[in-house]
C-alpha positions as CSV (number, residue, x, y, z in Angstrom):
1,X,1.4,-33.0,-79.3
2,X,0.7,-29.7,-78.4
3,X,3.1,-26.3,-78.5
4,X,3.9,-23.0,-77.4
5,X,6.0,-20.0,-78.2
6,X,7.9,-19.9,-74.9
7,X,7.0,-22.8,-72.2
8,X,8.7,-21.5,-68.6
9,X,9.4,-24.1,-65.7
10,X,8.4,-23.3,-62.4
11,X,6.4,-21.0,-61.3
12,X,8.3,-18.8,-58.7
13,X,9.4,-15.5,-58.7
14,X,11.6,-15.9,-61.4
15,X,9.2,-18.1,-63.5
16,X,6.2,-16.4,-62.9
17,X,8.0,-13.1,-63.5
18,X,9.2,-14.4,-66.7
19,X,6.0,-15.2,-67.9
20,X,4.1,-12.1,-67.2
21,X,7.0,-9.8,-69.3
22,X,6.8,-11.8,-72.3
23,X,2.6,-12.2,-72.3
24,X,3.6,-8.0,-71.7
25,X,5.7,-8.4,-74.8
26,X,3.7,-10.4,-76.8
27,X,4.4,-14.1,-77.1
28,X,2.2,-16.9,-76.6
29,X,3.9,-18.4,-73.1
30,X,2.9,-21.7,-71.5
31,X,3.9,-22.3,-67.9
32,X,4.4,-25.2,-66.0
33,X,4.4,-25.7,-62.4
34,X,4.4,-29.1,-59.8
35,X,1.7,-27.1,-57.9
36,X,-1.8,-25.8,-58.9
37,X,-0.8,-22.3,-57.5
38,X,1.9,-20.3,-58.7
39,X,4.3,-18.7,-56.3
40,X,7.1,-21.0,-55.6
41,X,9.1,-21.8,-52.6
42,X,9.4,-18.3,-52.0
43,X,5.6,-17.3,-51.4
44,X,4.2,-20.6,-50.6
45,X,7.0,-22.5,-48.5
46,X,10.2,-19.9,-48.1
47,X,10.3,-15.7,-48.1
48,X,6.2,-14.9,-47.3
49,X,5.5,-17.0,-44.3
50,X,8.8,-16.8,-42.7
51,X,8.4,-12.8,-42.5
52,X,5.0,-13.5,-41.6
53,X,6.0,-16.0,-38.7
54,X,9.2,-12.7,-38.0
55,X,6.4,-10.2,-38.0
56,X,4.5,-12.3,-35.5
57,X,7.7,-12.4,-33.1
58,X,8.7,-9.1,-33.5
59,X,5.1,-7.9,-32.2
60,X,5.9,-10.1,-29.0
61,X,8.8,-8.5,-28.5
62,X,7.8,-4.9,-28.6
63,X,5.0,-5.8,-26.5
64,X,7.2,-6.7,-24.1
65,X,9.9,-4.3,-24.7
66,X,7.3,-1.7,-24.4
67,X,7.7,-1.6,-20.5
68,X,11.2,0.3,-20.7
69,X,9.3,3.5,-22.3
70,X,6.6,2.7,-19.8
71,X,3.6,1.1,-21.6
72,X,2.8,-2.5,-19.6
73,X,0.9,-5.1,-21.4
74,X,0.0,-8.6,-20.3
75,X,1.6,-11.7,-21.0
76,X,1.0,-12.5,-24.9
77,X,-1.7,-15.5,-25.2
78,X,-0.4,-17.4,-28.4
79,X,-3.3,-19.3,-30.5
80,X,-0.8,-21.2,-32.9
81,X,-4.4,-22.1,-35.0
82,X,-5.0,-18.7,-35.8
83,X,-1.4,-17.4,-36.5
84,X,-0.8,-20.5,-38.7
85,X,-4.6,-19.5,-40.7
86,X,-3.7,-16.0,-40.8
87,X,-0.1,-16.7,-42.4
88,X,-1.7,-19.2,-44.7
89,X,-4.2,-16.4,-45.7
90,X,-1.4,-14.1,-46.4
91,X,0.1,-16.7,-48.8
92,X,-3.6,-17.7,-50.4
93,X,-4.1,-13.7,-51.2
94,X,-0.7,-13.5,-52.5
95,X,-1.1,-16.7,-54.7
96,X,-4.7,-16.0,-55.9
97,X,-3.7,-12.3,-57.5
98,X,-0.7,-14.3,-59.2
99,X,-3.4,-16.9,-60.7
100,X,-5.7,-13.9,-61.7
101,X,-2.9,-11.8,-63.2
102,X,-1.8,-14.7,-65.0
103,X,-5.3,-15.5,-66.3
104,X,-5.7,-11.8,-67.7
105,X,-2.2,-12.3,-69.1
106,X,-3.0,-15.3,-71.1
107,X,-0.6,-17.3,-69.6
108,X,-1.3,-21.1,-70.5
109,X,-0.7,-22.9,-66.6
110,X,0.0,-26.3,-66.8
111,X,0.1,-28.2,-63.8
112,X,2.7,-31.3,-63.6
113,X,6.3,-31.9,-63.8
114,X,8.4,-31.7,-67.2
115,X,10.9,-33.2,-68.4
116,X,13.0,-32.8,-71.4
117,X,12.7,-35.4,-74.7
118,X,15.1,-33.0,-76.6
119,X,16.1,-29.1,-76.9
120,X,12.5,-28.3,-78.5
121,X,9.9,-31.0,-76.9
122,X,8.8,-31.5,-73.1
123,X,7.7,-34.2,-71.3
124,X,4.6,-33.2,-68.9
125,X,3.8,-35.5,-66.2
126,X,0.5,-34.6,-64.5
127,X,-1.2,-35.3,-61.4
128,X,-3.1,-37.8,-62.5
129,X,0.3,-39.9,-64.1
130,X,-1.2,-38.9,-67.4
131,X,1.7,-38.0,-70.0
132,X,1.5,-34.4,-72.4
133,X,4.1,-33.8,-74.7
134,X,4.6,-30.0,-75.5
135,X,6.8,-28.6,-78.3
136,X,8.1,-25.1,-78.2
137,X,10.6,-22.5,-79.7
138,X,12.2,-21.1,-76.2
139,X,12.2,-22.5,-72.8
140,X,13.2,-20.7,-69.4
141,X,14.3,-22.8,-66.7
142,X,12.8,-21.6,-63.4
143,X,13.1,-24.6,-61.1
144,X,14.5,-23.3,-57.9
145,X,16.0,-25.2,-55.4
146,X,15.3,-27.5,-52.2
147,X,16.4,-27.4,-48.9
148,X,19.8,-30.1,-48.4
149,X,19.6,-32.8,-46.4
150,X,21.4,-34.8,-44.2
151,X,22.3,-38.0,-44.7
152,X,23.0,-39.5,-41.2
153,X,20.0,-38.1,-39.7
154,X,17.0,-40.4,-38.7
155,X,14.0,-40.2,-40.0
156,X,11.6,-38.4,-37.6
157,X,8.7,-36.3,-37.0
158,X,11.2,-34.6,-34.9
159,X,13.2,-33.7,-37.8
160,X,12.2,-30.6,-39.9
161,X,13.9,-28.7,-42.8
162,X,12.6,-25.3,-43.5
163,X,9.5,-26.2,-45.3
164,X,8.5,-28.3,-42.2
165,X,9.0,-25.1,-39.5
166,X,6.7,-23.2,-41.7
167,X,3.8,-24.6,-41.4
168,X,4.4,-24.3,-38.1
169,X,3.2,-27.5,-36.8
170,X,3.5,-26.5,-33.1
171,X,5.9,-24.6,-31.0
172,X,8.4,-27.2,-29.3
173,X,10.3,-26.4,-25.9
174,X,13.5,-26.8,-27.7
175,X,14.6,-26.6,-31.0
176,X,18.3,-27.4,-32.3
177,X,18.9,-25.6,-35.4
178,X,21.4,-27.1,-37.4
179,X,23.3,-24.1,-39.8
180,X,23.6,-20.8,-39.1
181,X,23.0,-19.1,-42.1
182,X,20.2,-16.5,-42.5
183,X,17.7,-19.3,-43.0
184,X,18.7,-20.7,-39.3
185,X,18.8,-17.5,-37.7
186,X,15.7,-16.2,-39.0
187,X,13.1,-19.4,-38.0
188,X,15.1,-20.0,-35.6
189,X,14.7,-16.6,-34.2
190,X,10.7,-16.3,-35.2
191,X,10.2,-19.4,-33.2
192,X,11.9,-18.3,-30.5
193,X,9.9,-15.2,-29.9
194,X,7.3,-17.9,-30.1
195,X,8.5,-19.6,-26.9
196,X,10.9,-21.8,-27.8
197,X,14.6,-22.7,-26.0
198,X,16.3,-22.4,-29.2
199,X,20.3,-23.1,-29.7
200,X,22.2,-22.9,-33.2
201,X,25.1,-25.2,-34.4
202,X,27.3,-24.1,-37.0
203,X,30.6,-26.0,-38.2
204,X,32.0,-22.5,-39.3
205,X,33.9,-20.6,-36.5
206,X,31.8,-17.6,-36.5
207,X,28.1,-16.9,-37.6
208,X,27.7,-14.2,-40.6
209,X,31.3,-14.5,-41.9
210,X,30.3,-13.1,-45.5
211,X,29.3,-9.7,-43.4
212,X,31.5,-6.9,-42.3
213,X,32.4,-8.1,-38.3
214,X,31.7,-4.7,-37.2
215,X,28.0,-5.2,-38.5
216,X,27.5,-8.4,-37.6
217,X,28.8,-8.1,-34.1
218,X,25.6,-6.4,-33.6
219,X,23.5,-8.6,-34.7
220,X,25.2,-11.5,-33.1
221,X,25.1,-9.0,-29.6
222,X,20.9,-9.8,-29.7
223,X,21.0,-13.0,-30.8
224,X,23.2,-14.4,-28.1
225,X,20.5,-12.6,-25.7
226,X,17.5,-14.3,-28.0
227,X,18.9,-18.3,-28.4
228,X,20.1,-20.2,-25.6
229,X,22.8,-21.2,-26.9
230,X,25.3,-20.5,-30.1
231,X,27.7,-23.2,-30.6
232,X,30.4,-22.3,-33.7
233,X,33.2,-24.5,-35.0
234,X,31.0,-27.7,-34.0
235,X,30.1,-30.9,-36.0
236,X,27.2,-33.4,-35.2
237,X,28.6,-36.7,-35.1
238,X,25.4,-38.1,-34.6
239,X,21.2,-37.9,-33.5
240,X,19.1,-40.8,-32.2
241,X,15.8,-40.3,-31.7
242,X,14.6,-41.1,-27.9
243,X,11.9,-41.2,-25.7
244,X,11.8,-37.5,-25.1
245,X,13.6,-36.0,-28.3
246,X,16.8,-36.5,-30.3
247,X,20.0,-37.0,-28.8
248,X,22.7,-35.3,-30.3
249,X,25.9,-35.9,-30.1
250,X,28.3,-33.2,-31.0
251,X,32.0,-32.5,-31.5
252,X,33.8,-29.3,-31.1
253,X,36.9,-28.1,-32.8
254,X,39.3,-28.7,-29.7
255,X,37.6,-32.9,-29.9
256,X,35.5,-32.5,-27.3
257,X,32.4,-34.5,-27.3
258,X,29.7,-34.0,-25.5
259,X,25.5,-34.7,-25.8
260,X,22.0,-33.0,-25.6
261,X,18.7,-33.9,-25.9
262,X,16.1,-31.5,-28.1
263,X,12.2,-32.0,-28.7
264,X,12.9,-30.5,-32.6
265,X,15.8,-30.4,-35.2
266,X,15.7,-27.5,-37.7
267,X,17.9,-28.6,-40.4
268,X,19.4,-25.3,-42.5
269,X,22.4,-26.5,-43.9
270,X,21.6,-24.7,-47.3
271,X,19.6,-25.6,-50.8
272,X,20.6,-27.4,-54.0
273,X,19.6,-26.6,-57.1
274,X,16.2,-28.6,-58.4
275,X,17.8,-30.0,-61.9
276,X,18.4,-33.7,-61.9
277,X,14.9,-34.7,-63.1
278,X,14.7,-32.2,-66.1
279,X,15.9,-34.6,-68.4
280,X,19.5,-32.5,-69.4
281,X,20.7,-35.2,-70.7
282,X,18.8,-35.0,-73.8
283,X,20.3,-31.8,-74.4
284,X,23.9,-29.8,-74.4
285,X,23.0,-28.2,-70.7
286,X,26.1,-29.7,-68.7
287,X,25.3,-29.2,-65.0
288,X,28.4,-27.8,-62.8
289,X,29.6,-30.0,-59.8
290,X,27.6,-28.2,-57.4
291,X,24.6,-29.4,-60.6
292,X,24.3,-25.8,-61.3
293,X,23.3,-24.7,-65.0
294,X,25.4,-22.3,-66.5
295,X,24.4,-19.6,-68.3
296,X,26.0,-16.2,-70.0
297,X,24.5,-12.9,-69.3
298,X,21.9,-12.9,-70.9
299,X,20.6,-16.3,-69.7
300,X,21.1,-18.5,-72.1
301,X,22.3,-22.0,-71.7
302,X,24.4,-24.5,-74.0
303,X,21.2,-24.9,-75.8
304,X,20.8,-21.1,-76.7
305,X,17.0,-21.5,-77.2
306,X,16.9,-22.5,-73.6
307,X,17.3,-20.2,-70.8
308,X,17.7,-20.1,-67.3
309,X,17.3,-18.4,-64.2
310,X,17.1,-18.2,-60.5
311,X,18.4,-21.0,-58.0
312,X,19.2,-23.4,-60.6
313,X,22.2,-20.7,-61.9
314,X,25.4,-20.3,-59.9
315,X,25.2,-16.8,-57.3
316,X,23.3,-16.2,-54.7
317,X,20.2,-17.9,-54.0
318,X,17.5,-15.1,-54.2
319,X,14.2,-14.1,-55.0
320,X,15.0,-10.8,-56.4
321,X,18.5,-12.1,-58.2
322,X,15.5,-14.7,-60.0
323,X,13.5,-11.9,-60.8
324,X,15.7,-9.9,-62.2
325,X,17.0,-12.9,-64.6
326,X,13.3,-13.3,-65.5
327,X,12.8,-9.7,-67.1
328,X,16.3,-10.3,-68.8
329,X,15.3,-13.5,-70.6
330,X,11.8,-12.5,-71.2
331,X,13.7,-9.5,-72.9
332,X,16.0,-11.2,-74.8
333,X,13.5,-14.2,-75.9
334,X,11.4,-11.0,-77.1
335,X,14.1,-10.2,-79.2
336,X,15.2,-7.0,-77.2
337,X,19.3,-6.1,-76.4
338,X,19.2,-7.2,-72.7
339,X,22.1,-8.2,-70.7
340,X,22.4,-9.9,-66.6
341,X,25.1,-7.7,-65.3
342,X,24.3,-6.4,-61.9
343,X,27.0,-4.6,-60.1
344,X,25.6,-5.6,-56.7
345,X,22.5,-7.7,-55.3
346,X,21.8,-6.7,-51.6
347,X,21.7,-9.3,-48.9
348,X,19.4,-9.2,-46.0
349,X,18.6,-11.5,-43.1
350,X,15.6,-10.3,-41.3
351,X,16.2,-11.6,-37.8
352,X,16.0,-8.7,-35.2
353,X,17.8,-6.5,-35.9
354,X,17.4,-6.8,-39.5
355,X,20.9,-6.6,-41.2
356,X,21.4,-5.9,-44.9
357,X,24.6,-5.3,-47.3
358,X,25.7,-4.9,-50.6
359,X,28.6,-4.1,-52.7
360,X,32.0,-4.9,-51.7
361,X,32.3,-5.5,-48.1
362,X,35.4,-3.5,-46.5
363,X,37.1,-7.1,-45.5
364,X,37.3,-7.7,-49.4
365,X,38.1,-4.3,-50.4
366,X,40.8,-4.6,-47.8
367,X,41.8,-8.2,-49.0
368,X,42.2,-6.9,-52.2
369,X,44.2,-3.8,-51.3
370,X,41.9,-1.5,-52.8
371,X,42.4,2.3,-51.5
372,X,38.9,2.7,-49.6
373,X,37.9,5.2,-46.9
374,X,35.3,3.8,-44.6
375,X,32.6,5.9,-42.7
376,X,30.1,4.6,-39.9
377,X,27.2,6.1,-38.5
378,X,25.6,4.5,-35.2
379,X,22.1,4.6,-34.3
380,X,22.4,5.7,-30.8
381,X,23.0,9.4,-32.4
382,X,19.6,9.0,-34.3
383,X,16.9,11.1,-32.9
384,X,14.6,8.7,-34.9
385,X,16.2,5.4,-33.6
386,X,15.9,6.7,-30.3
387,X,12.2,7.4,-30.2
388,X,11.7,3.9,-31.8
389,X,13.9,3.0,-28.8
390,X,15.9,1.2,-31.5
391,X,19.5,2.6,-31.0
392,X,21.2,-1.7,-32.0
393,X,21.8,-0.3,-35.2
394,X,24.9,1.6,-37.4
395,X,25.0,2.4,-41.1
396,X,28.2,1.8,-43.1
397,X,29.4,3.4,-46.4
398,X,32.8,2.0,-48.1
399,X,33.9,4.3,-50.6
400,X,36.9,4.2,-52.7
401,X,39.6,6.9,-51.1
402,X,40.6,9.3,-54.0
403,X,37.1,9.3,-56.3
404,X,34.9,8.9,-53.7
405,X,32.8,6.2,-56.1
406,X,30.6,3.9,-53.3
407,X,31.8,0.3,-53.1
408,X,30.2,-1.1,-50.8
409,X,27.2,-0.2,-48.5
410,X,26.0,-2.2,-44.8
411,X,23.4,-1.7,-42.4
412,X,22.3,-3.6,-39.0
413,X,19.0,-2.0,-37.3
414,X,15.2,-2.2,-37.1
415,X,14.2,-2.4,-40.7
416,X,17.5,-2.2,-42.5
417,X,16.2,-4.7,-45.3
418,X,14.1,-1.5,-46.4
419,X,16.5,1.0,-46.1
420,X,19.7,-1.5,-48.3
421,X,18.1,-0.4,-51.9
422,X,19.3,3.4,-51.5
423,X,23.0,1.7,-51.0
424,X,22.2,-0.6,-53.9
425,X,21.0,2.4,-56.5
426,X,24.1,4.2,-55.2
427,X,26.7,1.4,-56.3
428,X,24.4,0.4,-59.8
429,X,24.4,3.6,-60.9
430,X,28.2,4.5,-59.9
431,X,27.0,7.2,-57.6
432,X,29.7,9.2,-55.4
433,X,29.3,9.7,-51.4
434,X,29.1,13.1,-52.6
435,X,26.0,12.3,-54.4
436,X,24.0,10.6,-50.7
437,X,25.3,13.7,-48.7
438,X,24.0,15.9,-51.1
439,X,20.4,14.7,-50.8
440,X,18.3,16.0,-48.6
441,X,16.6,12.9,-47.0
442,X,13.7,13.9,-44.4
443,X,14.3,14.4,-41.0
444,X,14.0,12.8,-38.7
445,X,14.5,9.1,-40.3
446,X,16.3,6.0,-40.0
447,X,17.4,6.8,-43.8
448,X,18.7,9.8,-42.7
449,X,21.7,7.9,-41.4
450,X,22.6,7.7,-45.0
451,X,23.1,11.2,-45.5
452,X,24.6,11.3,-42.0
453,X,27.2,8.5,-42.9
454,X,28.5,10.5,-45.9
455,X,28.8,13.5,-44.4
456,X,31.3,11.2,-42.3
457,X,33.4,10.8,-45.0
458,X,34.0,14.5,-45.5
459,X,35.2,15.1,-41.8
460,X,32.4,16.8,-40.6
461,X,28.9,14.4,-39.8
462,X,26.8,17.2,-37.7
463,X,25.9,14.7,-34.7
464,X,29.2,13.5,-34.4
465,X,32.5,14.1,-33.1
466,X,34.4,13.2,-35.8
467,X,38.0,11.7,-34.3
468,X,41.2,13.4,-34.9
469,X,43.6,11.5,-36.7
């Protein structure tokens, strides 16, 4: 049997992250992952090449949006072999500095998949089916999650879940994709600008419900341009696969029935957490219903020298939300006063137009009858948005009526998933509208709307006419 200070599972963003601040800190840390490299789902199979398959789109459409500010290029010429090698390079650079930083760290990486025996000794399967047993003092969970499957569908080649559309195995005619949450919308939105006919089927009545409408509306505006079809309050009843695709049968919320036939599936009905194999049953770690592990804030489980972090905790699943977990327990393992107590994590779906939020939205300040005054600034008065020729955009402050304190912060446009984090050190730090007007942002900029919005909380935004009541 061999040990280790602190053993972490999983090497993604919150794993990896965890390891490298307490190697920073000091302790002896042995990691374990099911794959050689580190990364994750995020960098290997989720956030990296999806933005790299979004970037790809997005430079097919400004090609060709191009000719209303009158530059003409030809028709793109996709070579799906050299997209896919260059997003797998991006993901083999990212990966490599990861195995290199934790090599200079000292990071012990120990490739298999474990299991626990008991609250202070692991079970390591390896590759080769060989067992290691490893005893420790502290442990951070860092599993993640997978994508959820559905149980009705056949099995297919013709069937993908995310993982599948990102290694973008080629770029079908049509493509169902089954959920419309960011996941959905973003592949199915990269593919899309790829050349696919793609429609969306969602069994809620509207697309990005957990958005402000007013936002949202403008996203969903380009998107009902981009798919060929959007199909809300609908249920699959069933798929078979046929000669020339699956057949899918769906069901709308009046009972109407009705069939179509698609080369792909895109299944992106959402993840579950990865803890049934751990072995929690040796332990005190209860798993929720939804087999979530809970945790207080500052990580720790039942089993107080076990933490965890990332998917496998209730909230939102995130890379930055598991990263931000990580450097808490790290912190706390290292014997430091460290607490999990975010007032917001920002949300962003980068489709096109990207749209980001944060905070309270002003449907739940307003379901909750706090007193909030609500300004809006829209693109189309942005000198910047308007030479990017980029005017689908607004920026949204909710702030609460008699302090001014920000409560919530939204933005739809080119980009917004850059310009969310000033809303998001506004609300952490308690900031005031005040505060954002009285900053002189740089002119001219798409963050400049910030400063723009605020001043539209005082009465008087400068390239507005601001409405009489």
């Amino acid at each position: 049997m061999s040990s280790t200070q602190v053993v972490v599972i999983g090497g993604g963003p919150g794993g990896y992250t965890a390891a490298f601040r307490m190697a920073d800190l000091g302790l002896s840390v042995t990691l374990i992952d099911q794959d050689q490299a580190l990364g994750g789902v995020c960098l290997k199979k989720g956030c990296i090449p999806s933005k790299a398959l979004l970037h790809a789109g997005k430079t097919i459409h400004d090609a060709s949006a191009a000719k209303s500010i009158g530059i003409e290029f030809q028709e793109p010429v996709l070579n799906i072999d050299k997209l896919r090698s260059w997003k797998d390079g991006v993901v083999a650079k990212l990966t490599n500095g990861l195995g290199q930083l934790a090599k200079a760290r000292k990071v012990t990486c120990i490739q298999g998949n474990a299991r626990f025996i008991n609250a202070t000794t692991l079970e390591i399967k390896k590759p080769d089916s060989s067992l290691e047993t490893l005893a420790f003092e502290k442990a951070v969970i860092a599993t993640g999650s997978s994508p959820i499957k559905l149980p009705f569908l056949p099995e297919t080649d013709r069937i993908w879940d995310s993982t599948k559309a990102l290694e973008l195995p080629y770029v079908p005619g049509t493509i169902l994709v089954v959920g419309g949450g960011y996941i959905g919308l973003e592949l199915g939105s990269a593919y899309a600008a790829l050349g696919s006919k793609v429609s969306v089927v969602e069994t809620l009545p509207a697309l990005l419900s957990s958005a402000d409408k007013d936002l949202a509306d403008i996203l969903l505006r380009k998107l009902k341009k981009t798919f060929r079809a959007i199909m809300t309050g609908t249920t699959i009843l069933k798929a078979d696969v046929g000669d020339h695709g699956v057949i899918v049968t769906f069901q709308d919320d009046q009972k109407k029935e009705w069939s179509e036939t698609y080369d792909t599936l895109l299944v992106s009905v959402g993840r579950t957490p990865n803890t049934k194999e751990l072995g929690l049953g040796n332990t005190k770690i209860e798993l929720t219903e939804k087999d979530f592990i809970e945790v207080n804030d500052h990580c720790q489980t039942d089993e107080k020298n076990i933490f965890a972090i990332g998917d496998v905790t209730s909230g939102p699943l995130l890379a930055h939300k598991a990263s931000a977990q990580a450097k808490v327990s790290a912190e706390v393992i290292a014997g430091h006063d460290k607490a999990y107590e975010p007032v917001c994590i920002p949300a962003v779906i980068f489709t096109d137009p990207e749209l980001a939020w944060c905070g309270m939205t002003e449907q739940e300040a307003r379901a909750q009858n706090i007193d909030i005054t609500v300004s809006k600034f829209p693109w189309a008065a942005s000198g910047r948005a308007l030479t990017l020729d980029r005017t689908d955009g607004m920026t949204k402050i909710i702030a609460h009526a008699s302090t001014g304190k920000i409560l919530g912060v939204g933005i739809v446009g080119v980009g917004a998933g850059e310009l969310i984090a000033e809303g998001a050190l506004a609300i952490e730090n308690g900031l005031k509208t005040q505060d954002i007007e009285a900053a002189i942002h740089p002119h001219p900029t798409l963050s400049e709307t910030w400063m723009e919005t605020a001043e539209g909380l005082f009465g008087y935004p400068t390239h507005l006419l601001k409405q009489k009541k």
